[in-house]
PyMOL Python script that loads the backbone (N, CA, C, O; Angstrom):
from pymol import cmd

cmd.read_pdbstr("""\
ATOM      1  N   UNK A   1     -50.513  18.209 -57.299  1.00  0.00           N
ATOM      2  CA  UNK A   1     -51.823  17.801 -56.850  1.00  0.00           C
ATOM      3  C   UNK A   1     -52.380  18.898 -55.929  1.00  0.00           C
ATOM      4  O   UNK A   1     -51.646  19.199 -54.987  1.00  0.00           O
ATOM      5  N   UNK A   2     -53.702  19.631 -56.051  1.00  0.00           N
ATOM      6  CA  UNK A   2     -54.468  19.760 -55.267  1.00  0.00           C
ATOM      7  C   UNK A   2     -54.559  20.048 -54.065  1.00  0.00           C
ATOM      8  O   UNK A   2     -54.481  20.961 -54.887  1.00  0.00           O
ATOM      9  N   UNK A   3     -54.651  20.281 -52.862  1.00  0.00           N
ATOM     10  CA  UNK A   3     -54.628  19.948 -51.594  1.00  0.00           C
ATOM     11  C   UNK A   3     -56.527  21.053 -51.210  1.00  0.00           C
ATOM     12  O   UNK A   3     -56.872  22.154 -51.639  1.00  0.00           O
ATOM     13  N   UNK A   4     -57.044  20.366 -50.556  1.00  0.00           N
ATOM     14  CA  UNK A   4     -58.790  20.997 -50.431  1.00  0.00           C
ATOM     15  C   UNK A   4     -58.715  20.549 -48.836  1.00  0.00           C
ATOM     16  O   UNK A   4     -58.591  19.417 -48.367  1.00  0.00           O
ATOM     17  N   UNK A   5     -58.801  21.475 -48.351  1.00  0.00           N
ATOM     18  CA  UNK A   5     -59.156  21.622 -46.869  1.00  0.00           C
ATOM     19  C   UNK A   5     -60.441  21.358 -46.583  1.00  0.00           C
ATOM     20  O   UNK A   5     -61.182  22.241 -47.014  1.00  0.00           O
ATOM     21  N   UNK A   6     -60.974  20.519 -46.046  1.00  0.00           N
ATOM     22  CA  UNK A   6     -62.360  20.073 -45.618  1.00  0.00           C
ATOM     23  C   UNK A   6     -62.910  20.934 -44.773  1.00  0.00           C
ATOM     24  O   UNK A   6     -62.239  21.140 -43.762  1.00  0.00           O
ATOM     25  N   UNK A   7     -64.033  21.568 -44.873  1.00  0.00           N
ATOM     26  CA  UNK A   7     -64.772  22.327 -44.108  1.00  0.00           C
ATOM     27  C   UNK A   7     -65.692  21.597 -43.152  1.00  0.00           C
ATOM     28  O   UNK A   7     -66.017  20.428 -43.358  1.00  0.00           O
ATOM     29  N   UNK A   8     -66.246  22.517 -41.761  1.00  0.00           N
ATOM     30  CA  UNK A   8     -66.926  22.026 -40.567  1.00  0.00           C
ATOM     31  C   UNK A   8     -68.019  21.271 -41.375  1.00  0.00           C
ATOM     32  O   UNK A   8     -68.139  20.089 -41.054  1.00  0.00           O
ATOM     33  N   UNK A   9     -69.126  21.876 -42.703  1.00  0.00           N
ATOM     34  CA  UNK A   9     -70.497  21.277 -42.727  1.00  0.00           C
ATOM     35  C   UNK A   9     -70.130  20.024 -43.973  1.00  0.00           C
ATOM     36  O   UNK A   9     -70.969  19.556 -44.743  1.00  0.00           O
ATOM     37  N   UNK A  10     -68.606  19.633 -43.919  1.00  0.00           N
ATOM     38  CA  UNK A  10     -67.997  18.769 -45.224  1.00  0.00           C
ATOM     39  C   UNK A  10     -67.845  17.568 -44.049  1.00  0.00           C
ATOM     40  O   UNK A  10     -68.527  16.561 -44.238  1.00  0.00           O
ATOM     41  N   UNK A  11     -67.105  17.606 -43.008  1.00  0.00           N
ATOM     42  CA  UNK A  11     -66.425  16.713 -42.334  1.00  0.00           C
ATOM     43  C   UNK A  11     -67.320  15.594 -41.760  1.00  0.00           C
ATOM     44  O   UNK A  11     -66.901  14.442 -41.647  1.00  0.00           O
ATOM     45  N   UNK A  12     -68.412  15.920 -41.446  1.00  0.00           N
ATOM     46  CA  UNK A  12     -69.373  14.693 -41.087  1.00  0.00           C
ATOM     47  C   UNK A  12     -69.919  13.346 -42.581  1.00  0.00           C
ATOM     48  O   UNK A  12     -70.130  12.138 -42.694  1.00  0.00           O
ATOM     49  N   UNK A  13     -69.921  14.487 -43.358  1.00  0.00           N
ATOM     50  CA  UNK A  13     -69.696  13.370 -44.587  1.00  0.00           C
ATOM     51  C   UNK A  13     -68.630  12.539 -44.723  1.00  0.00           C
ATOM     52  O   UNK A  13     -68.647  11.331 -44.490  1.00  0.00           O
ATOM     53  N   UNK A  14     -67.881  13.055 -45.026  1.00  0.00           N
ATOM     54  CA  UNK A  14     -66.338  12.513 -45.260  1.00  0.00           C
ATOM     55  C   UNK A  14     -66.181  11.380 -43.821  1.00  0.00           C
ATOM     56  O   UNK A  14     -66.872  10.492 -44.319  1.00  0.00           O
ATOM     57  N   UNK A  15     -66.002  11.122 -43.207  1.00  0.00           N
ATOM     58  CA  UNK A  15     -66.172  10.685 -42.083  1.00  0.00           C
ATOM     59  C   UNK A  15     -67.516   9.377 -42.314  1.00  0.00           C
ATOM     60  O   UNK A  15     -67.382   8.175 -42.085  1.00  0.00           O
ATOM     61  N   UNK A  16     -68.518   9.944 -42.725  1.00  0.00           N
ATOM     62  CA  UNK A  16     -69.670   8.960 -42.888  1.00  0.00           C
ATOM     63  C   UNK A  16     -69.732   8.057 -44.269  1.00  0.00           C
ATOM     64  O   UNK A  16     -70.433   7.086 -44.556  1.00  0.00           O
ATOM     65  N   UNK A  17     -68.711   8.771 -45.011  1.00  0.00           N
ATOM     66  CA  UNK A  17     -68.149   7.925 -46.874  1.00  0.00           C
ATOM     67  C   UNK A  17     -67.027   6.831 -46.207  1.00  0.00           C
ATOM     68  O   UNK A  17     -66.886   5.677 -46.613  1.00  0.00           O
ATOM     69  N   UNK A  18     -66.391   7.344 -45.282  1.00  0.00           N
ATOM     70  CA  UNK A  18     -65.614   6.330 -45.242  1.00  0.00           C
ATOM     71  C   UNK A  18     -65.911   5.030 -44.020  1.00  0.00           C
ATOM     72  O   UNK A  18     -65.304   3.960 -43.971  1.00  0.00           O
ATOM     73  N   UNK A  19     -66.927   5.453 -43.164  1.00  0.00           N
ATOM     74  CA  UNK A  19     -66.813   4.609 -41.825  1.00  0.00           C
ATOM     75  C   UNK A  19     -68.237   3.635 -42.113  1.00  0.00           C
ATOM     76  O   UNK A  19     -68.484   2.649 -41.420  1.00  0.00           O
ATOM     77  N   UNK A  20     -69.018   4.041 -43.125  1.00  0.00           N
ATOM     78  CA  UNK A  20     -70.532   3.421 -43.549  1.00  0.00           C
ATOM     79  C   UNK A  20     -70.343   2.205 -44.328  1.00  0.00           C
ATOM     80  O   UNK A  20     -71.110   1.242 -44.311  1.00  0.00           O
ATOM     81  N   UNK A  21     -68.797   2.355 -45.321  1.00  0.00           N
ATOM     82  CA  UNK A  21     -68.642   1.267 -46.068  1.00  0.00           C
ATOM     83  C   UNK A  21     -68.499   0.317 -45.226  1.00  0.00           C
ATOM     84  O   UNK A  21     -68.930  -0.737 -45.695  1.00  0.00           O
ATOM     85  N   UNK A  22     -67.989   0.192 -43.944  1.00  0.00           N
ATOM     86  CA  UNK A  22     -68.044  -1.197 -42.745  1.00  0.00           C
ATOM     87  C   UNK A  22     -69.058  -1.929 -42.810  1.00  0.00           C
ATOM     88  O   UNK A  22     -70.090  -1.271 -42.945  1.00  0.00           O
ATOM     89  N   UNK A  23     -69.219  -3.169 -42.764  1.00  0.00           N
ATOM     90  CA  UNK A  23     -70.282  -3.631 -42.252  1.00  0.00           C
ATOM     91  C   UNK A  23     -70.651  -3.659 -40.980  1.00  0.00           C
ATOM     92  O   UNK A  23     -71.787  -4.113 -40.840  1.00  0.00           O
ATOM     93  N   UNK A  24     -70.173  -3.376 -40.096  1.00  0.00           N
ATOM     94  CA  UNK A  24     -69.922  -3.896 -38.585  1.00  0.00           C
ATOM     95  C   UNK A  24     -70.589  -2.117 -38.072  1.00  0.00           C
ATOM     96  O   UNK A  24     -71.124  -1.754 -37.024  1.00  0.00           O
ATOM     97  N   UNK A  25     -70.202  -1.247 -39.509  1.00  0.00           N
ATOM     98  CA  UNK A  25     -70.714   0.293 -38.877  1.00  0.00           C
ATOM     99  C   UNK A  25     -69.665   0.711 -37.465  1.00  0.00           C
ATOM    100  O   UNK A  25     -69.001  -0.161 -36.905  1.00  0.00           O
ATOM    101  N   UNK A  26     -69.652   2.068 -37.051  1.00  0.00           N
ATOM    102  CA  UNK A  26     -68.809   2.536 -36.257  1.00  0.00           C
ATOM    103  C   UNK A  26     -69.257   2.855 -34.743  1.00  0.00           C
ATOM    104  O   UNK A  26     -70.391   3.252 -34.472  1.00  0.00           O
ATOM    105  N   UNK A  27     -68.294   2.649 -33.830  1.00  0.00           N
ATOM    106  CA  UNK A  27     -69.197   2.819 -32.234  1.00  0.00           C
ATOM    107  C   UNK A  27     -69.368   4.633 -32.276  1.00  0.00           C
ATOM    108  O   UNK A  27     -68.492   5.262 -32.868  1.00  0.00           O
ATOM    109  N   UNK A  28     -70.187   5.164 -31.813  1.00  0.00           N
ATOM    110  CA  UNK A  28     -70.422   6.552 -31.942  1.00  0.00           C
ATOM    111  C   UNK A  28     -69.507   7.341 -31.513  1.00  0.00           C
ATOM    112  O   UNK A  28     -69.339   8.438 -32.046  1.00  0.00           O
ATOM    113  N   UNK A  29     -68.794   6.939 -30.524  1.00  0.00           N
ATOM    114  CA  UNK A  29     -67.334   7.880 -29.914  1.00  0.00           C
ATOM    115  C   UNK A  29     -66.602   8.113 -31.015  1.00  0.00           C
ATOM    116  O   UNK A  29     -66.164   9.259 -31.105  1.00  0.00           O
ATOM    117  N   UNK A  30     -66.316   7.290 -31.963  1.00  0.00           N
ATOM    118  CA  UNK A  30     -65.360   7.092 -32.814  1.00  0.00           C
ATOM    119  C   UNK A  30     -65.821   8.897 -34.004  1.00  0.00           C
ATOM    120  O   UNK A  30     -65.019   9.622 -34.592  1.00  0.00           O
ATOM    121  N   UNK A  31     -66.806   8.977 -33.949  1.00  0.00           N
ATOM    122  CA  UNK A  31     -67.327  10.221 -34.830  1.00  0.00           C
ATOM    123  C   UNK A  31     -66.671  11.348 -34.140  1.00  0.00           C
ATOM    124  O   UNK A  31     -65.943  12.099 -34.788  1.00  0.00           O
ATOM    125  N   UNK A  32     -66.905  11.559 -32.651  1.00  0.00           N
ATOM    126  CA  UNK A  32     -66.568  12.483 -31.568  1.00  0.00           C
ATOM    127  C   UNK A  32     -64.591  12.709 -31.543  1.00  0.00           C
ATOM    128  O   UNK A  32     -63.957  13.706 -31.196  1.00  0.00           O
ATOM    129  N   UNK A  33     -64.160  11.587 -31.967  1.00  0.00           N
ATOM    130  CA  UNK A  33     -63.108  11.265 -31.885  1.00  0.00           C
ATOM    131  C   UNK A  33     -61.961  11.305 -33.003  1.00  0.00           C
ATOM    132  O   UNK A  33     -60.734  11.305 -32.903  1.00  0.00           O
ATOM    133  N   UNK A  34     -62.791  11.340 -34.063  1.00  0.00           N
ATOM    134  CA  UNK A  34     -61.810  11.799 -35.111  1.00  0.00           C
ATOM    135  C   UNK A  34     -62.760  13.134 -36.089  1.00  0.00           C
ATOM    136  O   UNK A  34     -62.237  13.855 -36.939  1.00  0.00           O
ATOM    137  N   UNK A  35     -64.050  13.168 -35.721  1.00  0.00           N
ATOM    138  CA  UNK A  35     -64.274  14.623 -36.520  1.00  0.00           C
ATOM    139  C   UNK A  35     -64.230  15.520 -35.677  1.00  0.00           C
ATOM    140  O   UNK A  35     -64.253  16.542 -36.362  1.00  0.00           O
ATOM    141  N   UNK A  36     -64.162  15.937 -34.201  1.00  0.00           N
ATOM    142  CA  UNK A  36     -63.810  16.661 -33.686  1.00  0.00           C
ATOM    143  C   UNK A  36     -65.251  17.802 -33.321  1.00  0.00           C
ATOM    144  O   UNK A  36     -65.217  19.021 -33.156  1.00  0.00           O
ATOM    145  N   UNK A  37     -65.832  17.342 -33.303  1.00  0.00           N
ATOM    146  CA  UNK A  37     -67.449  17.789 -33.430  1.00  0.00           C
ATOM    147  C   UNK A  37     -68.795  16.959 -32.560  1.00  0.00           C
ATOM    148  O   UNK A  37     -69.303  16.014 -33.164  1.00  0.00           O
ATOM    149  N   UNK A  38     -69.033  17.109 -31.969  1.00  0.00           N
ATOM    150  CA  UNK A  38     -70.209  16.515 -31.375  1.00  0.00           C
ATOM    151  C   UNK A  38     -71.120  15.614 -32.717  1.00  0.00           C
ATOM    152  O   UNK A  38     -71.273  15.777 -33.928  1.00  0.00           O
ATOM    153  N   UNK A  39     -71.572  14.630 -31.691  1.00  0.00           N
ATOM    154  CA  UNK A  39     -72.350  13.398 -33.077  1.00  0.00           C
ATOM    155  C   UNK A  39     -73.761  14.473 -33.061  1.00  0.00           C
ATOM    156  O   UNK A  39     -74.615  14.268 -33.924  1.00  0.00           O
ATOM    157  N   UNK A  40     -73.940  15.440 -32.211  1.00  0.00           N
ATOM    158  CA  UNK A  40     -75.230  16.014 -32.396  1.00  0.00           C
ATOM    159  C   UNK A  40     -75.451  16.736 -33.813  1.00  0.00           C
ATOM    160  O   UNK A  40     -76.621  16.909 -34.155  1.00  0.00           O
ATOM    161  N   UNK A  41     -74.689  17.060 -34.448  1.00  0.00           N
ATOM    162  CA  UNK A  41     -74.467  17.762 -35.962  1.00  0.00           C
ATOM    163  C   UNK A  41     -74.967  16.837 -37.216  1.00  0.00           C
ATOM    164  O   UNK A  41     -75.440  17.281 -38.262  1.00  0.00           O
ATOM    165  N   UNK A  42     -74.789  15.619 -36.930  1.00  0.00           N
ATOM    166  CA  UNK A  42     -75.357  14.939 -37.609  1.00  0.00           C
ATOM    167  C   UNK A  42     -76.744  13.907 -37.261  1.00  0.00           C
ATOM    168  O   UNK A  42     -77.232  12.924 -37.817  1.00  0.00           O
ATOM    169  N   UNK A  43     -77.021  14.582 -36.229  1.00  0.00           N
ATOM    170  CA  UNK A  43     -78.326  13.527 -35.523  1.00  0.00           C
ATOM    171  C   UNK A  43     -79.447  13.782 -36.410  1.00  0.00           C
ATOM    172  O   UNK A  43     -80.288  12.910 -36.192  1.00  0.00           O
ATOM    173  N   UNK A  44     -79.957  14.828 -37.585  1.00  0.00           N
ATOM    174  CA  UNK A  44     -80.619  14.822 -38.280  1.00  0.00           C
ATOM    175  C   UNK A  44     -80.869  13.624 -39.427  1.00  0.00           C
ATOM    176  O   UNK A  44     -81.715  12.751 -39.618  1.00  0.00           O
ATOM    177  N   UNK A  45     -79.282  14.225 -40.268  1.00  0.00           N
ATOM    178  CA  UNK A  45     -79.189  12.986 -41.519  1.00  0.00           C
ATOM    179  C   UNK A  45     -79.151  11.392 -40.698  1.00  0.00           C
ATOM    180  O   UNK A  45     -79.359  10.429 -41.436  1.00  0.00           O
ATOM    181  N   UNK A  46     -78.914  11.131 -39.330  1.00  0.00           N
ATOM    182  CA  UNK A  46     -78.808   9.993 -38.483  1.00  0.00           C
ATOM    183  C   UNK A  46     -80.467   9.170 -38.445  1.00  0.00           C
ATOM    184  O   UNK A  46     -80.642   7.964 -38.266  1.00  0.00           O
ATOM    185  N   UNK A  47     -81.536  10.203 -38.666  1.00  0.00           N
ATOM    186  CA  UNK A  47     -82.538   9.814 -37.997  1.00  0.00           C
ATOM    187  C   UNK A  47     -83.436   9.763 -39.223  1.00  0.00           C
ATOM    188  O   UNK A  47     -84.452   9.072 -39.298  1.00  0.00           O
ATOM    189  N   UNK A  48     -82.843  10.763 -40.417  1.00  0.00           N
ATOM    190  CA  UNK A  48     -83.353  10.279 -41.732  1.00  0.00           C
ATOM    191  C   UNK A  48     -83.454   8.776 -42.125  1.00  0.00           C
ATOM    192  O   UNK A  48     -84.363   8.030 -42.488  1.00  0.00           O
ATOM    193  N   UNK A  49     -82.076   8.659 -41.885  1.00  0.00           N
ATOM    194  CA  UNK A  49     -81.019   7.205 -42.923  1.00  0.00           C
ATOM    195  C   UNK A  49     -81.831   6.194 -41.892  1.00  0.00           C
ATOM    196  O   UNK A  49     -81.912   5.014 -42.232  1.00  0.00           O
ATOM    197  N   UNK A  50     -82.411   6.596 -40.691  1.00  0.00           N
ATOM    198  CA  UNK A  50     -82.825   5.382 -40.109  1.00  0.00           C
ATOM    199  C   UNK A  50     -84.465   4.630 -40.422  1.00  0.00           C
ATOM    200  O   UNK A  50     -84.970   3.509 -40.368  1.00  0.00           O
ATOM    201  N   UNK A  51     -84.899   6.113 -40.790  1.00  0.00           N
ATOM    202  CA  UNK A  51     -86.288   6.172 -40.631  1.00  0.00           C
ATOM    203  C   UNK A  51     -86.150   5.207 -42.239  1.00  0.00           C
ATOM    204  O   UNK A  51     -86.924   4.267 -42.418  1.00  0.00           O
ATOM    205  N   UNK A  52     -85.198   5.543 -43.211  1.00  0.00           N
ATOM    206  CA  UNK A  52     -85.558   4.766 -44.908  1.00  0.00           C
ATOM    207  C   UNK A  52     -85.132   3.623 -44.163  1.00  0.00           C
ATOM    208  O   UNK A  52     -85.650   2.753 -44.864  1.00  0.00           O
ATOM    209  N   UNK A  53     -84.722   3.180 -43.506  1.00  0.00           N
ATOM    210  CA  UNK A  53     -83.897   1.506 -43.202  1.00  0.00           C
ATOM    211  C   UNK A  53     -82.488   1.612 -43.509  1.00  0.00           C
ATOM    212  O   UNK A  53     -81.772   0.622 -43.360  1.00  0.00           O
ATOM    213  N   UNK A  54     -82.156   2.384 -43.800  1.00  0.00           N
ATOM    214  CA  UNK A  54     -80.801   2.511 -44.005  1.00  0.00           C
ATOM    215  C   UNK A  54     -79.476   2.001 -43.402  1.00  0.00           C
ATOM    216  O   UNK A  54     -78.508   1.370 -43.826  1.00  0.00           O
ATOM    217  N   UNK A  55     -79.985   2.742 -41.817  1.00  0.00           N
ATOM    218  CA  UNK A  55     -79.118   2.281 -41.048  1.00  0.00           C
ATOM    219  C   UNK A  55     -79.715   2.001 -39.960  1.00  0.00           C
ATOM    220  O   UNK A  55     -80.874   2.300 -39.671  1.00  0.00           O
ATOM    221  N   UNK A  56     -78.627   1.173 -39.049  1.00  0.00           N
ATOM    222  CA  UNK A  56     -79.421   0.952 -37.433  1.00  0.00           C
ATOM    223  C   UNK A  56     -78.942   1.156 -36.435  1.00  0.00           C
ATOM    224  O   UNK A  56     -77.927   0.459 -36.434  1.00  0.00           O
ATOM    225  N   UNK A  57     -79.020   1.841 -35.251  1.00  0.00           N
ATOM    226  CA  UNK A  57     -78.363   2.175 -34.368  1.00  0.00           C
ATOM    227  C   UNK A  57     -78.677   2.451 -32.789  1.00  0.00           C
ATOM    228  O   UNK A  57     -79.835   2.508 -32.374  1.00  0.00           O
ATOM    229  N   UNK A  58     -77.752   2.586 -32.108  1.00  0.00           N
ATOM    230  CA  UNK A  58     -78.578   2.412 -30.554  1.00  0.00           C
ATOM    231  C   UNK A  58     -77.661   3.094 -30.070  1.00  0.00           C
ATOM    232  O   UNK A  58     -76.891   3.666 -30.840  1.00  0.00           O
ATOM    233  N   UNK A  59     -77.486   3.225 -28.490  1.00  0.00           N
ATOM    234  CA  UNK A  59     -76.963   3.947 -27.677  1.00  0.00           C
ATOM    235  C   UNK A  59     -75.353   3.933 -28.200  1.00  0.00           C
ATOM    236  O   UNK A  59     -74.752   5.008 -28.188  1.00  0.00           O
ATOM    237  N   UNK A  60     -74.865   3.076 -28.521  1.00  0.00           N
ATOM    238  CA  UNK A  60     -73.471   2.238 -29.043  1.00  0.00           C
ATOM    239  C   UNK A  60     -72.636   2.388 -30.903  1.00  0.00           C
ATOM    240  O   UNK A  60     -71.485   2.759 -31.134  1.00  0.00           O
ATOM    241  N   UNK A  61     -73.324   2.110 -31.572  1.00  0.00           N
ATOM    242  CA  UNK A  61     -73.314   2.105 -32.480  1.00  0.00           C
ATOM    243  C   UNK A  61     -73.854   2.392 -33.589  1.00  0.00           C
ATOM    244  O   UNK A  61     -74.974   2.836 -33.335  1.00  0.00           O
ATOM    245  N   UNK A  62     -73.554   2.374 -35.369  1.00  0.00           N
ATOM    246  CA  UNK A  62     -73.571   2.451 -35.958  1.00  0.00           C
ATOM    247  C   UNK A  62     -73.751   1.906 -37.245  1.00  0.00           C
ATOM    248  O   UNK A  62     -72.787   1.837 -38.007  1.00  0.00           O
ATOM    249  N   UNK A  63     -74.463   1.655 -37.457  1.00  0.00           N
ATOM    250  CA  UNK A  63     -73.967   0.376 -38.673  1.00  0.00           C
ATOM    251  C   UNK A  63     -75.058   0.882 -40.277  1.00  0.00           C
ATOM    252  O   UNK A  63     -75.934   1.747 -40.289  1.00  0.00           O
ATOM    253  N   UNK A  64     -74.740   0.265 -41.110  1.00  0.00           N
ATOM    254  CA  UNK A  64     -75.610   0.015 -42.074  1.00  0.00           C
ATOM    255  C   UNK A  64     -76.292  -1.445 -42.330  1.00  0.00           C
ATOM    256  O   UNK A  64     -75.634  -2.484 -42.275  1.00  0.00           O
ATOM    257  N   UNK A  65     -77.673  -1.404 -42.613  1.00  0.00           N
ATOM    258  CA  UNK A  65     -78.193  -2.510 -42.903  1.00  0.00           C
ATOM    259  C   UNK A  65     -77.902  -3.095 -44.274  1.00  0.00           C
ATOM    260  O   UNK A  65     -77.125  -2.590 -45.084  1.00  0.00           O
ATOM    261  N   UNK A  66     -78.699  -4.364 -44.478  1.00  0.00           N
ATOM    262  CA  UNK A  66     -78.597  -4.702 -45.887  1.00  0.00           C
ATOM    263  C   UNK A  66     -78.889  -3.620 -47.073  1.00  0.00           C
ATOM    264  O   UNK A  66     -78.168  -3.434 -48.053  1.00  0.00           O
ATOM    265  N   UNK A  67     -80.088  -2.960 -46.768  1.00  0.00           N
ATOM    266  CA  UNK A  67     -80.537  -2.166 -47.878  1.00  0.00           C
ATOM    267  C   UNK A  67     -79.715  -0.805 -47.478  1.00  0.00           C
ATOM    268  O   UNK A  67     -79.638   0.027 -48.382  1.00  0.00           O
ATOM    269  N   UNK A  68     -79.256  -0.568 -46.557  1.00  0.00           N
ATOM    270  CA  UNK A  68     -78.212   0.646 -46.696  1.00  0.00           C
ATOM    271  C   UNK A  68     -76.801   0.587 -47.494  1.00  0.00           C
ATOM    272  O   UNK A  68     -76.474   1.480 -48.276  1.00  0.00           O
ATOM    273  N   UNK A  69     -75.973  -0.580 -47.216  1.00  0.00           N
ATOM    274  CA  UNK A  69     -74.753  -1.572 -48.297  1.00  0.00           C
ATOM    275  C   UNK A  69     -75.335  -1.571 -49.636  1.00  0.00           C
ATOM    276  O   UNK A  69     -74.547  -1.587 -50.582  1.00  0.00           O
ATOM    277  N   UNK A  70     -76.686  -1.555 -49.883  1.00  0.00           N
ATOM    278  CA  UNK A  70     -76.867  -2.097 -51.263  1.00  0.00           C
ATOM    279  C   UNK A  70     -77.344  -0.687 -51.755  1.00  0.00           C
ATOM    280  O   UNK A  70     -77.391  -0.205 -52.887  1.00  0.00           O
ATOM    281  N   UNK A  71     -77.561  -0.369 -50.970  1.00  0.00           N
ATOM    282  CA  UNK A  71     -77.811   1.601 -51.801  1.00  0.00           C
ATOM    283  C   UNK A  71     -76.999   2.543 -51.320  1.00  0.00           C
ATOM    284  O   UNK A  71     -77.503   3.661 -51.209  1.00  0.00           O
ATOM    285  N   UNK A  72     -75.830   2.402 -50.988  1.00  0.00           N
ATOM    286  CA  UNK A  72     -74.293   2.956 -50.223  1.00  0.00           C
ATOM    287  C   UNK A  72     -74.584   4.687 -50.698  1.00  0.00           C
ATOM    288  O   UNK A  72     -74.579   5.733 -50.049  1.00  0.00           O
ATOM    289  N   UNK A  73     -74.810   4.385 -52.050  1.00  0.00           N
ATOM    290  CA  UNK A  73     -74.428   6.272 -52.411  1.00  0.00           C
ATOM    291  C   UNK A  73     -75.469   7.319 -52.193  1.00  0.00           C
ATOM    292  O   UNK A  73     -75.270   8.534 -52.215  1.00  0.00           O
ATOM    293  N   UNK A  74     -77.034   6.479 -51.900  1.00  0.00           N
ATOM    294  CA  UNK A  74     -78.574   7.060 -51.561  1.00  0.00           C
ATOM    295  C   UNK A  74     -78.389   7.615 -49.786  1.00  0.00           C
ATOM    296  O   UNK A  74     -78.771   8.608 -49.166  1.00  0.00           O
ATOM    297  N   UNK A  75     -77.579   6.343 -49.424  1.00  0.00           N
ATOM    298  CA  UNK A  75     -76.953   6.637 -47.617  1.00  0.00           C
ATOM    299  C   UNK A  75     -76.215   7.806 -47.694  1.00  0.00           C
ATOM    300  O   UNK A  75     -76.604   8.863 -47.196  1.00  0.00           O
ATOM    301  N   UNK A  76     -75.023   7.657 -48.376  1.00  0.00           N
ATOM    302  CA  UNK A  76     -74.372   9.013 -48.238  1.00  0.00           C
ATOM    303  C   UNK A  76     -74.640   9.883 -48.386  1.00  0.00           C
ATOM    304  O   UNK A  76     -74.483  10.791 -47.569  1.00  0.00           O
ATOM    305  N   UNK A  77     -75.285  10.025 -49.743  1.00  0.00           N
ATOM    306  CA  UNK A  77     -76.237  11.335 -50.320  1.00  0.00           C
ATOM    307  C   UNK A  77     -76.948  12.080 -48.650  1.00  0.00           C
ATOM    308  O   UNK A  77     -76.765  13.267 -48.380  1.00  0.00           O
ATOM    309  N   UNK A  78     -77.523  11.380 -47.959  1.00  0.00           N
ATOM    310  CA  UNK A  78     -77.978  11.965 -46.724  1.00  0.00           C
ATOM    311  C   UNK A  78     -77.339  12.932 -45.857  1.00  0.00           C
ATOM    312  O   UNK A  78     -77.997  13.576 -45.040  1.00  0.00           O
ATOM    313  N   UNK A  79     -76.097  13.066 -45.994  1.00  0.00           N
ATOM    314  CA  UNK A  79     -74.761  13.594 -45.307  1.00  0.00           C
ATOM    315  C   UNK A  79     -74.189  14.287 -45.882  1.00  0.00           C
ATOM    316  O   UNK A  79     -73.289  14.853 -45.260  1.00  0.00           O
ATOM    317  N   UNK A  80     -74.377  14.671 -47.474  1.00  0.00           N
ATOM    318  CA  UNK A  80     -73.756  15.803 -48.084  1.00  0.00           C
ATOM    319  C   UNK A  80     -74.402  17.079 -47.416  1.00  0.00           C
ATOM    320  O   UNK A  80     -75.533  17.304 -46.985  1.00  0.00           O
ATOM    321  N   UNK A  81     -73.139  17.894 -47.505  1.00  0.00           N
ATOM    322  CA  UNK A  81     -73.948  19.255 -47.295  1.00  0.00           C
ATOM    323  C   UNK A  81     -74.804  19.749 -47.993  1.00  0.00           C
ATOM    324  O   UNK A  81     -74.799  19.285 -49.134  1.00  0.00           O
ATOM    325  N   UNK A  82     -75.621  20.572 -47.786  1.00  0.00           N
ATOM    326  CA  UNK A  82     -77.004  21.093 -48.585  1.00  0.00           C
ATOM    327  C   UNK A  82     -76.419  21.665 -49.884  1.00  0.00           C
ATOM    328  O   UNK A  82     -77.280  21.764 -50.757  1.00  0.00           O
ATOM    329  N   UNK A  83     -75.344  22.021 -50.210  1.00  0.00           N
ATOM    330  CA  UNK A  83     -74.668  22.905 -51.260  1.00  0.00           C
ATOM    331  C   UNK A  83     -74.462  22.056 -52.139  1.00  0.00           C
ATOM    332  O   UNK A  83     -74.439  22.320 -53.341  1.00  0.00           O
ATOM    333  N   UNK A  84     -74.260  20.773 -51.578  1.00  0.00           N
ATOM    334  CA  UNK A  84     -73.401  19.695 -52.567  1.00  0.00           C
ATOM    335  C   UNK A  84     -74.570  18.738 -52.678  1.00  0.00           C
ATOM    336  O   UNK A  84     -74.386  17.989 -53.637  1.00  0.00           O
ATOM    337  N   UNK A  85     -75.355  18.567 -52.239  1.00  0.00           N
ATOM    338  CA  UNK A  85     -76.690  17.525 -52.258  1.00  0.00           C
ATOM    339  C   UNK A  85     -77.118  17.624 -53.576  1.00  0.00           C
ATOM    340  O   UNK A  85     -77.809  16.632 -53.807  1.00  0.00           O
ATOM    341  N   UNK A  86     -77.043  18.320 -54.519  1.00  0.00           N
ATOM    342  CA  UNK A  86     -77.926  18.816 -55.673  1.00  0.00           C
ATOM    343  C   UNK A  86     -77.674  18.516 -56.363  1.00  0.00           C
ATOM    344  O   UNK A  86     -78.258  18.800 -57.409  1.00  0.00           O
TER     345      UNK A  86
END
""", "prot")
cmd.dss("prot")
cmd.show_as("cartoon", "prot")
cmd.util.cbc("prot")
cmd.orient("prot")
């Protein structure tokens, strides 16, 4: 098998494929805390996904709404890197 080392502009995705499927969504430390990167790297695709309804969030947390769960891969799509978006 394989082994693919995740790169710096990969890891905020990967991270956002797996912590978005929650319903409950993730407290924001938790990003700081296992990607190893400031949540500021992703405050762009953050403010996209919010502006479609996607997701909702506040000083605390993270979450996805109804219409973010029901369009899971349109959410993620937001967080691919620009290379892989296409």
């Amino acid at each position: 098998m394989a082994k693919h080392d995740i790169g710096g502009d990969e890891i905020g995705f990967e991270f956002m494929m797996n912590a978005l499927r929650l319903t409950g969504g993730f407290p924001l430390v938790l990003f700081e805390e296992r990607v190893g990167v400031p949540l500021t790297v992703v405050l762009k695709q953050l403010a996209a996904a919010e502006q479609r309804g996607l997701i909702e969030r506040d000083h605390q947390r993270v979450a996805p709404t109804p219409l973010g769960r029901r369009f899971l891969n349109d959410l993620l799509q937001i967080f691919l890197p620009e290379e892989r978006a296409d």
